[in-house]
C-alpha positions in Angstrom: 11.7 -13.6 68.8 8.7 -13.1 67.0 7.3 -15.3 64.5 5.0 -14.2 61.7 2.6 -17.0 60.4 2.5 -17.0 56.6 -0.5 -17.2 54.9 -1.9 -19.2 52.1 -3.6 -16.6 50.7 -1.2 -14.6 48.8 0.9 -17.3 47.3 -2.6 -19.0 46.4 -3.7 -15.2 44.5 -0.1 -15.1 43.1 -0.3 -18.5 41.5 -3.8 -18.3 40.0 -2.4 -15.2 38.7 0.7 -16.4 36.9 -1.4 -19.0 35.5 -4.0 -16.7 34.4 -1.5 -14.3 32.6 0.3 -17.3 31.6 -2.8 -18.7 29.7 -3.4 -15.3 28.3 -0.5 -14.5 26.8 -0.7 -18.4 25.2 -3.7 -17.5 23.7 -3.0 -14.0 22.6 0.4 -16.3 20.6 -2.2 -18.2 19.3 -4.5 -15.6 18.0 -1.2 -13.4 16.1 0.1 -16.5 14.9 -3.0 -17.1 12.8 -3.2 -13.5 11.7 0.2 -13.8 10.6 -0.4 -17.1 8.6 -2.4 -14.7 6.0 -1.6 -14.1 2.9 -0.6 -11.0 2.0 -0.8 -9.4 -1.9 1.3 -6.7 -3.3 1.4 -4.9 -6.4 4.6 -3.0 -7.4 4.6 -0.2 -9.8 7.1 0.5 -11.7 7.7 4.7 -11.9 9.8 5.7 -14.7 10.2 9.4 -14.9 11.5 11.6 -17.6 14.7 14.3 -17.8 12.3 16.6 -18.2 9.4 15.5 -15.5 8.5 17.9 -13.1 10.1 20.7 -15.1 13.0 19.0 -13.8 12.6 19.2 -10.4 11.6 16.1 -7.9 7.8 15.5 -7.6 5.5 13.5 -5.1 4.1 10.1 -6.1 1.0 9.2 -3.9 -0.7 5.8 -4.3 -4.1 5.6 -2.2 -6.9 3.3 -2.2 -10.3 4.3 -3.8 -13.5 4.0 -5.7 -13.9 5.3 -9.2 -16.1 8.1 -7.6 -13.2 9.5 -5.3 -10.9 9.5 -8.1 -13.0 11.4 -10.8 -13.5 14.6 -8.0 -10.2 13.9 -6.5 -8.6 17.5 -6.6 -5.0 18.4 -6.5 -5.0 20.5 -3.2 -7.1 17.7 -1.7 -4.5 14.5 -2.3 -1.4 17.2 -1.5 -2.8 17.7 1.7 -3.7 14.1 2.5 -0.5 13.3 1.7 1.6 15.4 3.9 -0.9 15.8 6.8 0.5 14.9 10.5 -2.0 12.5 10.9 -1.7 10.0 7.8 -4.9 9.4 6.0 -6.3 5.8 6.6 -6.9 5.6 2.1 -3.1 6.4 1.8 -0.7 3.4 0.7 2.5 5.1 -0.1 4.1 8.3 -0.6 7.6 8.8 -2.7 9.9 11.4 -3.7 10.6 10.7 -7.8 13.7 12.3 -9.2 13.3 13.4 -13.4 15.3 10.7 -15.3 15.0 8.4 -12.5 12.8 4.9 -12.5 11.7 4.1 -8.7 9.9 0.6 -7.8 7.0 1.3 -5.0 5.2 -1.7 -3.6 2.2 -1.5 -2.0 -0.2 -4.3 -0.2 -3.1 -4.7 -2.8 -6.1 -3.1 -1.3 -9.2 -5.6 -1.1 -11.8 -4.8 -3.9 -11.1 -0.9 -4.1 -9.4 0.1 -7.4 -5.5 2.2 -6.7 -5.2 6.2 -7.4 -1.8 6.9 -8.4 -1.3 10.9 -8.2 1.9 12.6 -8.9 2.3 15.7 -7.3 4.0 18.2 -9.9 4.8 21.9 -9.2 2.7 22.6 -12.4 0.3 19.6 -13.2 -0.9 19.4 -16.4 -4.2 17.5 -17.0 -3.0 14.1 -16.5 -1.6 14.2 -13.2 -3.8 11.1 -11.3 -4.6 7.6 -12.6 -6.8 5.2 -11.4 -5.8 1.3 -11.5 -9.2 -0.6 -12.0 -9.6 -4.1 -11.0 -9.0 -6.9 -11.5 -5.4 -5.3 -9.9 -2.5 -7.1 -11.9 0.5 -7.5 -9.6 2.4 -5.2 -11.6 2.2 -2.0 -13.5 4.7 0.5 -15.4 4.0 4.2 -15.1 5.9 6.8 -17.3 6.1 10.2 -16.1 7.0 12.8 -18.8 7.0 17.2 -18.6 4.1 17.5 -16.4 1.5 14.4 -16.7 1.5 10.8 -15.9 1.5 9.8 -19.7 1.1 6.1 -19.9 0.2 2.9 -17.4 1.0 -0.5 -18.8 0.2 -4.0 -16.7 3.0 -6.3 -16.7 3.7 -8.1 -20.0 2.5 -11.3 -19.2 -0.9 -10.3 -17.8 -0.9 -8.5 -21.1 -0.6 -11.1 -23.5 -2.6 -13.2 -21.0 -5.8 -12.0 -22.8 -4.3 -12.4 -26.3 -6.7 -15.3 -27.2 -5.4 -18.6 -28.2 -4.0 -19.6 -31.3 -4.3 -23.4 -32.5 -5.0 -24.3 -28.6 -1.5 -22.4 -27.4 -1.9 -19.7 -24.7 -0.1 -17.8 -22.9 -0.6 -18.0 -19.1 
């Protein structure tokens, strides 16, 4: 019978092994959980479109982050393209389909210090078809989308009448 003489080497490398992967994959926990512990901010915009919006046909809504700079020679074919290229573009924070007479909530992670494009995609834009949100972002806006142009952006009520200044030492916060 022959014997074979284990050796001390390959349980040795398989140990220091599992303990190294073991120690890795602890610290790798470690690392996500305190990404995860972030705090993440969202702003929601509420989309209210008219009957008649979009000639009454469905349009594109495309929220991106940008400077004031992008915005003012953002062009039409430009943002239509970003926003149904293969490869997303990195500035894009949503994309949504808007029905005429329908009202659509789109939240979207609040982008550091860049300000929010919101572009609707119309088959015939008028003038108005982008907006810019400036900061300081509110956490909430209303957009109304009427024939062919984004008509009107409101911040939520109470960040409205937040700088309504006080009267007799009342405020509203």
């Amino acid at each position: 019978m022959a014997h074979y003489k284990e050796s001390a080497l390959p349980a040795r490398f398989l140990s220091g092994a599992l303990t190294a992967l073991f120690l890795l994959s602890l610290m790798g926990c470690a690392f996500l959980g305190l990404k995860s512990g972030a705090k993440v901010d969202y702003i929601t915009l509420d989309i209210a479109a008219d009957a008649l919006a979009n000639e009454e046909r469905l349009a594109y809504v495309v929220i991106r982050r940008v400077n004031k700079m992008e915005f003012l020679i953002d062009q039409y074919e430009t943002i239509s393209d970003m926003a149904f290229a293969r490869k997303p573009n990195e500035s894009i924070l949503a994309v949504k389909m808007i029905l005429p007479g329908q009202k659509q909530q789109i939240k979207v992670i609040k982008p550091g210090k860049e300000d929010i494009g919101v572009y609707v995609l119309f088959t015939n834009p008028g003038e108005n078809w982008k907006v810019i949100l400036e900061g300081p972002l509110k956490k909430e806006y209303r957009i109304n989308v009427k024939k062919n142009e984004v008509e009107e952006v409101q911040g939520n009520l109470l960040d409205l009448l937040s700088g309504i200044p006080a009267v007799n030492g009342l405020s509203i916060t």
